[in-house]
N, C-alpha and C positions, 0 to 999 in steps of 0.2 A: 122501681121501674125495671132496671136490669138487675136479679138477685146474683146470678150464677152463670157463669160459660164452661161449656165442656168443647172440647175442642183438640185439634192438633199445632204444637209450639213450634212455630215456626222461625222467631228469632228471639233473642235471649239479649238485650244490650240493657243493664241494671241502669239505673229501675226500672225500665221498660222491658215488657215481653210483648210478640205480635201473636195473640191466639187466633187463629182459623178455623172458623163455625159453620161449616156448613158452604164456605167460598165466600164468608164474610169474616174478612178480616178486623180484628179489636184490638186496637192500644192499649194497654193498661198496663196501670204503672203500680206496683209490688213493691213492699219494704224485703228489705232482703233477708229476713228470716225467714219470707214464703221464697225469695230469690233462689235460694240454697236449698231449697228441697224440691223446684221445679227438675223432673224430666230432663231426658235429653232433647236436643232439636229434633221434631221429629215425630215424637209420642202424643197421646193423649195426655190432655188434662184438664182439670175440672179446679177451676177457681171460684170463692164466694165474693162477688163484688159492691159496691158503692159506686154508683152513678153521682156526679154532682154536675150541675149546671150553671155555670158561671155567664155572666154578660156576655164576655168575648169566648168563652169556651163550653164543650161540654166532655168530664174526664169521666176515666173508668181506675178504680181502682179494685185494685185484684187481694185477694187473702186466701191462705192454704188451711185454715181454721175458723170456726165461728169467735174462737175467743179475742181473735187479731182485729176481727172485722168489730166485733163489740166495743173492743178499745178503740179503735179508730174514728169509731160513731160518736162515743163518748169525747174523744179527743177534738173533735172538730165543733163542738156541741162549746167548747169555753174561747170566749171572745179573746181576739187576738191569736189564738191557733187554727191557722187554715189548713188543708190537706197535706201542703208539702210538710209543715211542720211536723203533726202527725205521723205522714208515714218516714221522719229522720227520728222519732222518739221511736215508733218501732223497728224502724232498724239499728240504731242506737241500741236498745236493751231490751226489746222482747215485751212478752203481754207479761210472764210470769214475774220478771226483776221488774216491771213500772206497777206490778201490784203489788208487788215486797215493799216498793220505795214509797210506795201510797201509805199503804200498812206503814209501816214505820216510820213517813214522814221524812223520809231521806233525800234530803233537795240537794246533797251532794252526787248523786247518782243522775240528775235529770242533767245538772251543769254539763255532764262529761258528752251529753251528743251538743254538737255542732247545732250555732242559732240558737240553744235554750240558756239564759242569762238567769243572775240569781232572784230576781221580782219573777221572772215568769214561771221558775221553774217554783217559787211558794204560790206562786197563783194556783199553777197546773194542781199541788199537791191539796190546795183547799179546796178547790174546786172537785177533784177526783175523789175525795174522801168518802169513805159509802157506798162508792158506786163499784170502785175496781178494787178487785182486792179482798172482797167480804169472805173466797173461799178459804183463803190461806191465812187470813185476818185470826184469826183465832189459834190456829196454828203456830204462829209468830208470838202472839202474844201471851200463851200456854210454855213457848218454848222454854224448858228451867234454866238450861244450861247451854253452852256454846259450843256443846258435841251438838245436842239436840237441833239446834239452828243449822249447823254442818252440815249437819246429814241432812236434812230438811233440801238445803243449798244442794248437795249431790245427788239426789234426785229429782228434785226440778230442772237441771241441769241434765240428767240422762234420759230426760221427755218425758219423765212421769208426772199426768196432772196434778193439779192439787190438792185436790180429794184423796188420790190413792197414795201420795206424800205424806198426806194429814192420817190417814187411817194405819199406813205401816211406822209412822211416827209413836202414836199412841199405842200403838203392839210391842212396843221396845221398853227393858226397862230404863228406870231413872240414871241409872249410872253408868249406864255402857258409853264407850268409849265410839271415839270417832267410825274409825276401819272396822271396828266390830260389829258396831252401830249399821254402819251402810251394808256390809255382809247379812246380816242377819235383815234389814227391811226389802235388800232385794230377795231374799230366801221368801220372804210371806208374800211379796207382789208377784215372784215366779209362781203360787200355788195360783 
């Protein structure tokens, strides 16, 4: 129904932001990965959202990627996790580390956000299996060694998606070392 607002951000109070369209103002409520890369008060911005309609309500939720809003859809889609939940699992740890922890099955990772217990968090993880996670899935599971996973980790972590993670992964040899490792795969993503 509502895919997209482009707009100017008029208030900032986490998780909520008030975007202004047009002299119609939109509530929507942001995990705080998209939180922290919103503008200052003031600017334009262009958020991807999720309308959901509830009995007593109807929300708007905001995303600063397709890949946030994907997980989101996905996340809401397994019984017993409703929006709020969803967007504290992405603000919690991101699209990237909730498709590591899929990949790998790491229900230690989901415990650490707030309201995810340990039945929910092997629910989430069987449930998600397939679905998040298939880009860096092989990546992970390719990984020989635990430089290779590193580095892997230190550039998902410096906003590189997973694709151009997975392809400057596989340009590196088998034995290089951590710091060498990450030197040399940002050297092939800067060309």
């Amino acid at each position: 129904m509502i895919g997209k607002l482009t707009g100017m951000l008029l208030e900032k109070n986490p998780p909520e932001v008030l975007l202004d369209c047009h002299g119609v103002g939109y509530e929507v409520q942001v995990p705080m990965s998209t939180f922290y890369n919103l503008p200052a008060v003031g600017e334009r911005v262009a958020l991807l959202t999720q309308f959901i309609v509830r009995e007593d309500a109807q929300l708007l939720y905001g995303f600063a990627t397709h890949p946030e809003r994907q997980a989101f859809r996905e996340l809401i889609k397994i019984a017993g996790v409703g929006p709020r939940t969803a967007l504290a699992i992405l603000s919690g740890l991101g699209v990237a580390d909730l498709a590591q922890a899929v990949t790998l099955q790491e229900a230690g990772r989901l415990v650490k956000v707030p309201g995810i217990g340990k039945k929910t968090a092997e629910r989430l993880l069987l449930e998600l299996k397939g679905k998040l996670g298939a880009d860096i899935g092989g990546t992970v599971a390719h990984a020989q060694s635990d430089a290779q996973a590193d580095i892997l980790q230190a550039l998902l972590a410096l906003g590189y998606n997973d694709k151009e993670a997975a392809a400057a992964l596989k340009a590196l040899p088998a034995d290089v070392g951590v710091s060498e490792g990450i030197k040399l795969a940002l050297k092939a993503l800067a060309k």
